[in-house]
VOTOR-978945 format. One record per residue (C-alpha): chain; x, y, z; residue in one letter. Coordinates in steps of 0.001 Angstrom, whole numbers, plus 524288, in hexadecimal, padded with zeros to 5 digits. Layout:
<pt cadena="A" c1="X" c2="Y" c3="Z" residuo="a"/>
...
This chain:
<pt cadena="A" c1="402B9" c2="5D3E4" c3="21C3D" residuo="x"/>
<pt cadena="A" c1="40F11" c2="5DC96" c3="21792" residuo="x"/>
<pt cadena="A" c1="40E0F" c2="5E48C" c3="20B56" residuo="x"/>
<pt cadena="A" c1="41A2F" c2="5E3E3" c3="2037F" residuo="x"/>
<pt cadena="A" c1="42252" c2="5F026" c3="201C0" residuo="x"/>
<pt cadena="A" c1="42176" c2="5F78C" c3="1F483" residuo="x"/>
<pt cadena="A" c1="42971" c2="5EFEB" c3="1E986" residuo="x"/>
<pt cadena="A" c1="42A39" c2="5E466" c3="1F2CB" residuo="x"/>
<pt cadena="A" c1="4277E" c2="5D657" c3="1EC89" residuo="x"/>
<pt cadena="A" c1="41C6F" c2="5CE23" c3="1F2E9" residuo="x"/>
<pt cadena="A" c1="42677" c2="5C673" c3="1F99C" residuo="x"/>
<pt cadena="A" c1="42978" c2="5CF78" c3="2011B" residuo="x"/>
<pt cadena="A" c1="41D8A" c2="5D1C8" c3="2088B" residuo="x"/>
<pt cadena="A" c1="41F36" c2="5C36E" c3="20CAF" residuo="x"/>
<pt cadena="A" c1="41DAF" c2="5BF7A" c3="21B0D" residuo="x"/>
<pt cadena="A" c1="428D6" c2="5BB62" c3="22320" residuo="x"/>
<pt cadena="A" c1="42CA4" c2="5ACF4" c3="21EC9" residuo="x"/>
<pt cadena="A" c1="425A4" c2="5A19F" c3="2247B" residuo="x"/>
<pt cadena="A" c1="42F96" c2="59C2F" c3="22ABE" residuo="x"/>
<pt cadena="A" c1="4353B" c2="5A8EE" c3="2303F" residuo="x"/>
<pt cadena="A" c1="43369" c2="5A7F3" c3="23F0D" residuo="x"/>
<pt cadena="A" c1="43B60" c2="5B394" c3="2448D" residuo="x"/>
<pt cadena="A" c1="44144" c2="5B151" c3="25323" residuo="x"/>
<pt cadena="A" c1="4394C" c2="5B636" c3="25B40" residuo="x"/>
<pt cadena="A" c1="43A47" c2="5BF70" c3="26546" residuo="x"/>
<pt cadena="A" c1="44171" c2="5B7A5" c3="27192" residuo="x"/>
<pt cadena="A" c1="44A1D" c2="5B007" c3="26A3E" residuo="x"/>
<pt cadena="A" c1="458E2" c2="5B01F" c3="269B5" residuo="x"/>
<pt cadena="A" c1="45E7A" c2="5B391" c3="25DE1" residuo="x"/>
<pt cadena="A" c1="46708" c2="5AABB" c3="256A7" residuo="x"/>
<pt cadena="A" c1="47516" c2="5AED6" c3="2553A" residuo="x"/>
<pt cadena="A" c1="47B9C" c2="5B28A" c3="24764" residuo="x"/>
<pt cadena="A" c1="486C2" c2="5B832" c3="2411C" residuo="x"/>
<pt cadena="A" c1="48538" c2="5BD53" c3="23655" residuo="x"/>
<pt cadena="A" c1="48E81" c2="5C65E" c3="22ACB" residuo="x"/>
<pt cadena="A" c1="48D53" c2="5D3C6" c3="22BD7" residuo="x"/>
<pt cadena="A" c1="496D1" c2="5D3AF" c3="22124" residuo="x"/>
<pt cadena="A" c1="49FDF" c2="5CC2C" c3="21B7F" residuo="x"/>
<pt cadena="A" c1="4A9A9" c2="5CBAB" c3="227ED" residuo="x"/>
<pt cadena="A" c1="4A158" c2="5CE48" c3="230CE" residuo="x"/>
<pt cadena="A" c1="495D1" c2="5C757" c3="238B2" residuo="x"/>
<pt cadena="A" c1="48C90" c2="5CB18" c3="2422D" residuo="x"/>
<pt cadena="A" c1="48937" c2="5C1EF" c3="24E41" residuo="x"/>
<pt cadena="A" c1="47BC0" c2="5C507" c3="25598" residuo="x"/>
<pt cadena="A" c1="48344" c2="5C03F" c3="26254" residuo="x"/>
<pt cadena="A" c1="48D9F" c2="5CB2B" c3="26236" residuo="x"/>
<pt cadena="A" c1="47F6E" c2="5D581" c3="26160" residuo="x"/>
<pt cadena="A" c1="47C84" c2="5CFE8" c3="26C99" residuo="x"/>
<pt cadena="A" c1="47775" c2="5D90C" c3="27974" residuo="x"/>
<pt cadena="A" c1="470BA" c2="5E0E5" c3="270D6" residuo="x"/>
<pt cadena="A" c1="463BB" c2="5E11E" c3="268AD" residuo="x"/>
<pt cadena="A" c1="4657E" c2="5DB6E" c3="25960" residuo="x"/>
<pt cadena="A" c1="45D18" c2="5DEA9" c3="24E60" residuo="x"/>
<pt cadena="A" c1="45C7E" c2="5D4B0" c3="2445A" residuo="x"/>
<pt cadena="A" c1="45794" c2="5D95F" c3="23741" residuo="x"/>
<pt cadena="A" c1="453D6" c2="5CE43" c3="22DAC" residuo="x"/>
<pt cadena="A" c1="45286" c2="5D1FA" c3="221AD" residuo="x"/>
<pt cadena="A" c1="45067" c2="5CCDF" c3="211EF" residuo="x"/>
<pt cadena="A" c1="45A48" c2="5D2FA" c3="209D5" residuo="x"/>
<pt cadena="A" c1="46409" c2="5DF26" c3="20AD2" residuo="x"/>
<pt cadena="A" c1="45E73" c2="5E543" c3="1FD1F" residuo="x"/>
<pt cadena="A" c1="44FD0" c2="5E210" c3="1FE1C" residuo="x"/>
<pt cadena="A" c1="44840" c2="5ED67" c3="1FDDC" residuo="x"/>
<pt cadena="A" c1="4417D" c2="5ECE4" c3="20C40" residuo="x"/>
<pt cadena="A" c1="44DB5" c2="5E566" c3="211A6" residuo="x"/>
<pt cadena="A" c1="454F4" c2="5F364" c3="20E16" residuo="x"/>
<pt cadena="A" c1="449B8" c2="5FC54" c3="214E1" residuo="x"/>
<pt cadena="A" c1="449DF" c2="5F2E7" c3="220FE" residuo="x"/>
<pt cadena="A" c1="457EE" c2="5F3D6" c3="220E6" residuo="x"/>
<pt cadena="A" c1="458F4" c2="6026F" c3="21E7E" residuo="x"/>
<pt cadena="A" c1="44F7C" c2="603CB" c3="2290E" residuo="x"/>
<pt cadena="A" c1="45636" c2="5FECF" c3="23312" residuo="x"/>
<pt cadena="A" c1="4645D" c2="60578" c3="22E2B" residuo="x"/>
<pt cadena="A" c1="45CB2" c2="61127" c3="2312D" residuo="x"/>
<pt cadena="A" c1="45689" c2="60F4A" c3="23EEB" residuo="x"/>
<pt cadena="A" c1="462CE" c2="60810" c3="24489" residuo="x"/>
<pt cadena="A" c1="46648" c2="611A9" c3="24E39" residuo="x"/>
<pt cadena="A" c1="458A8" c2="60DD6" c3="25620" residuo="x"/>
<pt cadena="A" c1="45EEC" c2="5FFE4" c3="255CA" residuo="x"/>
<pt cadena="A" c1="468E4" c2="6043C" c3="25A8D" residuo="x"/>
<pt cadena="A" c1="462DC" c2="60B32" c3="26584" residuo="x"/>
<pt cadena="A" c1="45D90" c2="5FF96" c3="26B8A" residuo="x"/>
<pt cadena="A" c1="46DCF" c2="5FA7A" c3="2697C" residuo="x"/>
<pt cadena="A" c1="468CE" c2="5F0AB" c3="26042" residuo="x"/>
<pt cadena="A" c1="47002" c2="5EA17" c3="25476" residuo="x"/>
<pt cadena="A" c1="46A27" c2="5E97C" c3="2479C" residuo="x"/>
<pt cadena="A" c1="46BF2" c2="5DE66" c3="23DD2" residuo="x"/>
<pt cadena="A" c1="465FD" c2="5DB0D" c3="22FDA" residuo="x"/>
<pt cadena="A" c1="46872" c2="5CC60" c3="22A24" residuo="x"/>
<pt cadena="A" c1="464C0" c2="5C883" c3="21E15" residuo="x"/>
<pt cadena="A" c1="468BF" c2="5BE7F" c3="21641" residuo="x"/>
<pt cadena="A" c1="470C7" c2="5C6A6" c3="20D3A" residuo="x"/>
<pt cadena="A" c1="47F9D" c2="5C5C3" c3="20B95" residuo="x"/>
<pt cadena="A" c1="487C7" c2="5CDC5" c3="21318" residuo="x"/>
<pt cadena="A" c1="48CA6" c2="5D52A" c3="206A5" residuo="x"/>
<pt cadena="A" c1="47E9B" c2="5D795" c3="202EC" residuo="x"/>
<pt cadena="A" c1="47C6E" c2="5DDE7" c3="211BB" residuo="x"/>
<pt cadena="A" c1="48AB0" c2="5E62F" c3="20E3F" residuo="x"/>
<pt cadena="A" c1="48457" c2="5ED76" c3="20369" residuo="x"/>
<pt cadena="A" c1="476B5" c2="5EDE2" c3="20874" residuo="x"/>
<pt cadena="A" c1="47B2C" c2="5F4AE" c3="21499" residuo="x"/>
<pt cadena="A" c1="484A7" c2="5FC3C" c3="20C7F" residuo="x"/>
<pt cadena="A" c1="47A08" c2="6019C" c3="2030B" residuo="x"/>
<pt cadena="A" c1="46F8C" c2="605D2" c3="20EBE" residuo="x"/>
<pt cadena="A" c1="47B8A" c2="60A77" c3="217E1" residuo="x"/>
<pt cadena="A" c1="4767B" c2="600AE" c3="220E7" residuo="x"/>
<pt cadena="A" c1="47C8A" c2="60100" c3="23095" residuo="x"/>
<pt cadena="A" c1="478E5" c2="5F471" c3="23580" residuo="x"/>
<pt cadena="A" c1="47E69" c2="5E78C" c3="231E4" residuo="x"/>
<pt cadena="A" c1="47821" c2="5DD70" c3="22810" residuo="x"/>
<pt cadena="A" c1="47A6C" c2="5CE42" c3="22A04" residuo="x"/>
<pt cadena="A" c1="47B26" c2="5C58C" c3="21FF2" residuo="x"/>
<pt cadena="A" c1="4724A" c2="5B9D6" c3="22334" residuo="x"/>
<pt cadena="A" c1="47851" c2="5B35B" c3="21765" residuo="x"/>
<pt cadena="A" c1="4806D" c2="5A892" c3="21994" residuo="x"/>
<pt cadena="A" c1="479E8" c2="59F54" c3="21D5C" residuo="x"/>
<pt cadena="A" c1="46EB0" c2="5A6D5" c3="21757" residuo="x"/>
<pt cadena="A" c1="46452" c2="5A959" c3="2201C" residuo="x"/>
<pt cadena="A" c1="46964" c2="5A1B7" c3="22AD5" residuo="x"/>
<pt cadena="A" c1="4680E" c2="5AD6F" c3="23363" residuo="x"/>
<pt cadena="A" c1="45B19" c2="5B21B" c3="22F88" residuo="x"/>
<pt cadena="A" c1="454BE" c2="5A439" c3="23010" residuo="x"/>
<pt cadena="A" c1="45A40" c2="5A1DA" c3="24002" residuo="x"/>
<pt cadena="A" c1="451F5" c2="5AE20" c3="2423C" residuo="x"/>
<pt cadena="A" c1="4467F" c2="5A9D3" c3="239BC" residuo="x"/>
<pt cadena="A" c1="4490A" c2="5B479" c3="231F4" residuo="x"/>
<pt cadena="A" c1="44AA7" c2="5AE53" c3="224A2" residuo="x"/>
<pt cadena="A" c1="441BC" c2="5AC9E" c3="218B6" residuo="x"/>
<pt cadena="A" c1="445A8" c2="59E1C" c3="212D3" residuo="x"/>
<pt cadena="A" c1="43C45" c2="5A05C" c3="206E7" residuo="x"/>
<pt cadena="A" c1="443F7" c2="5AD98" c3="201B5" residuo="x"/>
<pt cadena="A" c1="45118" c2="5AA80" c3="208D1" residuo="x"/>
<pt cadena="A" c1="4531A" c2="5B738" c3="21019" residuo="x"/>
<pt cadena="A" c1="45049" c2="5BB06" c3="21CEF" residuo="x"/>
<pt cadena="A" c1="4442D" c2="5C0F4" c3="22172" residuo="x"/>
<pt cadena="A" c1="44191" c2="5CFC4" c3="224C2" residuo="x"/>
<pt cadena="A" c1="44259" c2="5CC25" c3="234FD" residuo="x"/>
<pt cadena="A" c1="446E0" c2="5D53A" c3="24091" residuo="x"/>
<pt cadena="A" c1="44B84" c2="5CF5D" c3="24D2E" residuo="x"/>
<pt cadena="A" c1="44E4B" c2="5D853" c3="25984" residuo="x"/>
<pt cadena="A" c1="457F1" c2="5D021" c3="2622B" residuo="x"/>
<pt cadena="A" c1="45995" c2="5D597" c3="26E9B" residuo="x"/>
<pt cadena="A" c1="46A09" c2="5D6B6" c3="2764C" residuo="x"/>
<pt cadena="A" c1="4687F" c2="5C923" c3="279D6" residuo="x"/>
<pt cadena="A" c1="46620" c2="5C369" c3="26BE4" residuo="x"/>
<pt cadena="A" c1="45A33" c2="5C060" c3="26FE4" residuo="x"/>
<pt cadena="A" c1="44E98" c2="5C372" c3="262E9" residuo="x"/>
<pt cadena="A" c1="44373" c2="5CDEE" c3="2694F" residuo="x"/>
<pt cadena="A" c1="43BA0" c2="5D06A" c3="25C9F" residuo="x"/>
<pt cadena="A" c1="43BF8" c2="5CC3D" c3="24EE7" residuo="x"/>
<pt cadena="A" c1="4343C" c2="5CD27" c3="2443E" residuo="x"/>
<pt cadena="A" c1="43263" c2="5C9BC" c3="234D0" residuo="x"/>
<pt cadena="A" c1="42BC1" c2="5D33C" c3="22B81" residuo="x"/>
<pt cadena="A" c1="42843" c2="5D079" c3="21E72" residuo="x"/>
<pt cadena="A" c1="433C9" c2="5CEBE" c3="212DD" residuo="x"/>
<pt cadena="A" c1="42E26" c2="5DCE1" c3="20D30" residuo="x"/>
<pt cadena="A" c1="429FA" c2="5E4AC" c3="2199B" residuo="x"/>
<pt cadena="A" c1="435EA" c2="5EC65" c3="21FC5" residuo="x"/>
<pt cadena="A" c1="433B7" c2="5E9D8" c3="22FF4" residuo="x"/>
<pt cadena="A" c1="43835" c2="5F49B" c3="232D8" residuo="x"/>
<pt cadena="A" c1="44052" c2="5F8B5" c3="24034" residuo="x"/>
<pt cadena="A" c1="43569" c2="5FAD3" c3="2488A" residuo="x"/>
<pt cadena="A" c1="43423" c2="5EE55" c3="24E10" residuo="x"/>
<pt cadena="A" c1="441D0" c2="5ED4E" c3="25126" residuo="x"/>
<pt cadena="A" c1="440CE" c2="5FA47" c3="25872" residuo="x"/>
<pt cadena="A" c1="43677" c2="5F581" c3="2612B" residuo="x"/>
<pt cadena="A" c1="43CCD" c2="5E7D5" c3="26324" residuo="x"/>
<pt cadena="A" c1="44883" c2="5EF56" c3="26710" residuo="x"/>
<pt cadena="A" c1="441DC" c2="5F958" c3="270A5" residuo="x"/>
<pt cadena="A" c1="439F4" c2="5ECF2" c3="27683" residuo="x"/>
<pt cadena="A" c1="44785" c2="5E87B" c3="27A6F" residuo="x"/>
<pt cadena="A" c1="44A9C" c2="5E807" c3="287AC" residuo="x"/>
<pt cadena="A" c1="4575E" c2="5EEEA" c3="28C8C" residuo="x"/>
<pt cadena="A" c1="45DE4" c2="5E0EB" c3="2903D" residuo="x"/>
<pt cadena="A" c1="4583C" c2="5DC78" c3="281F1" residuo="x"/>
<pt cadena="A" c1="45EFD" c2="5E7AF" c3="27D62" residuo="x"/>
<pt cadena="A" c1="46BCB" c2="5E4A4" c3="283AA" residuo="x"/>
<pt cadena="A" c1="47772" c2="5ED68" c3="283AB" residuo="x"/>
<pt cadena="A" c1="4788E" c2="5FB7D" c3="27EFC" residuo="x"/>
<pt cadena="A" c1="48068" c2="5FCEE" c3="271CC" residuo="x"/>
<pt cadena="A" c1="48746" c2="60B09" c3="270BA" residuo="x"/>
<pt cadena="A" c1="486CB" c2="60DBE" c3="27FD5" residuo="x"/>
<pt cadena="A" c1="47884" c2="61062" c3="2801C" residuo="x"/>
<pt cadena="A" c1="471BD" c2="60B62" c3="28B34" residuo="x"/>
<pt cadena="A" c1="46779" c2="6003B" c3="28980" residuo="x"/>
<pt cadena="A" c1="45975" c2="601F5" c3="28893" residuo="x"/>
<pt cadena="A" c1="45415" c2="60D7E" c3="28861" residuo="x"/>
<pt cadena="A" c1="45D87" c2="615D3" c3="28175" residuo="x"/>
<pt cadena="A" c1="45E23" c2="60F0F" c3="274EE" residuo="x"/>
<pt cadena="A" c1="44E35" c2="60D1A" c3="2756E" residuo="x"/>
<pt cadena="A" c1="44F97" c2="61C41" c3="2762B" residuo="x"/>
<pt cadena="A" c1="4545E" c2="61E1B" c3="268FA" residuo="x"/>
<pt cadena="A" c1="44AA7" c2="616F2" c3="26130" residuo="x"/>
<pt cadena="A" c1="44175" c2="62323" c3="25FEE" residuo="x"/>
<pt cadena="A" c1="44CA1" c2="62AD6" c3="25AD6" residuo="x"/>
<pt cadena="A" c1="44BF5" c2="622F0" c3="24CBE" residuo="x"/>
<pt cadena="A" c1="444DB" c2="62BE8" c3="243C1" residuo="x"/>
<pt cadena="A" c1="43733" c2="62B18" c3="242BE" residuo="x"/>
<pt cadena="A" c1="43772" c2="629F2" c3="235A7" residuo="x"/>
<pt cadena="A" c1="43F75" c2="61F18" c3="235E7" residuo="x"/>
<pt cadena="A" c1="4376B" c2="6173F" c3="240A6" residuo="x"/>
<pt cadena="A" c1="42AA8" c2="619C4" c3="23821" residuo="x"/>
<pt cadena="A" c1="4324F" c2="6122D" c3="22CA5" residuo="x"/>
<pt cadena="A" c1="434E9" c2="6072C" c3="23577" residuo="x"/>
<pt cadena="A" c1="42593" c2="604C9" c3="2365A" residuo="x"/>
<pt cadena="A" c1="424F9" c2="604FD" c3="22755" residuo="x"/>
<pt cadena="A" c1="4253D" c2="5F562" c3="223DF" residuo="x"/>
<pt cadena="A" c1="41BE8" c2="5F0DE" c3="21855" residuo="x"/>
<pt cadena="A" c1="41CDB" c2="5FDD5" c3="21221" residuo="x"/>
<pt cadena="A" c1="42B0F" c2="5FE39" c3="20FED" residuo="x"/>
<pt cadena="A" c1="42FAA" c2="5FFD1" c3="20319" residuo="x"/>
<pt cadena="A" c1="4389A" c2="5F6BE" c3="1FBBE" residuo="x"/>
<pt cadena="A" c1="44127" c2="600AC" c3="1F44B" residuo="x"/>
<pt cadena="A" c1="45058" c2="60170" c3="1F931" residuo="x"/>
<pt cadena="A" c1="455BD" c2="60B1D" c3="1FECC" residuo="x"/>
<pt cadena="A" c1="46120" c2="61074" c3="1F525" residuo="x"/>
């Protein structure tokens, strides 16, 4: 069973929502587009033939929703060296994603699953219909749109990004589709995942035990 985080409420520690059912691995993923901000969208088509990261997520100001996202702010460059794309949704409005990524200097865009709210999140039974946000759920979609790995932690445990690393380097170099930034595919960009400090790998592993302050 999870332990909540320090200063978390008990309802955070809650399971995944009964009737989440994630796609699973081997199924295509449904389409969207989505604000980045106010105009401008992002379709999942036009990412197409490379890998996507979906990042679902609560809330932009929650305590572990800002560690998760943090996180990931900080290890993007091994995304990026297996050429993938990196995307958090929640169901917050796109000026509420503005000043969240202005605040934690954020370099990865943040859709607004807001309007209609959770319509997103709920095609990728990703969506918690009791507390009306979306669940904390990671899908790796691989250059053909095509979902390899997902998975739903608790509401108060941070995931972290290791199992997006490994659903990445389990990729194969046709899943991974073309190079971005002239690299060549494969094994070059699976070369730079050990180059991500160690330090910040071990923190990735860290998921019940996360706190809940924010970051300033």
């Amino acid at each position: 069973m999870a332990t909540a985080p320090p200063n978390a409420s008990p309802r955070d520690a809650r399971p995944p929502d009964a009737g989440s059912r994630p796609l699973a691995a081997g199924t295509p993923a449904p389409g969207f587009t989505l604000h980045v901000a106010p105009d401008r969208t992002v379709t999942l088509a036009a990412l197409r033939g490379q890998p996507v990261i979906l990042a679902f997520y609560p809330a932009d100001w929650s305590p572990v929703c800002g560690d998760q996202i943090a996180l990931y702010n900080e290890v993007r460059e091994a995304f990026d060296a297996y050429g993938a794309h990196l995307l958090g949704i929640s169901v917050d409005s796109v000026w509420c994603h503005q000043a969240f990524t202005e605040a934690r200097h954020l370099h990865f865009p943040l859709l607004a699953d807001f309007h209609p709210k959770g319509a997103v999140s709920r095609v990728y039974g990703a969506y918690r219909e009791e507390d009306g946000f979306s669940e904390r759920a990671l899908f790796v979609l691989d250059a053909e749109g095509v979902v390899r790995w997902s998975y739903v932690s608790p509401v108060g445990e941070n995931p972290g990004a290791d199992g997006i690393l490994a659903a990445l380097d389990a990729l194969t170099p046709e899943q991974r589709g073309a190079p971005r930034g002239g690299e060549e595919a494969g094994g070059q960009r699976a070369a730079a995942r050990p180059d991500v400090p160690s330090d910040t790998l071990a923190a990735q592993t860290s998921h019940a035990a996360q706190t809940a302050e924010t970051r300033p």
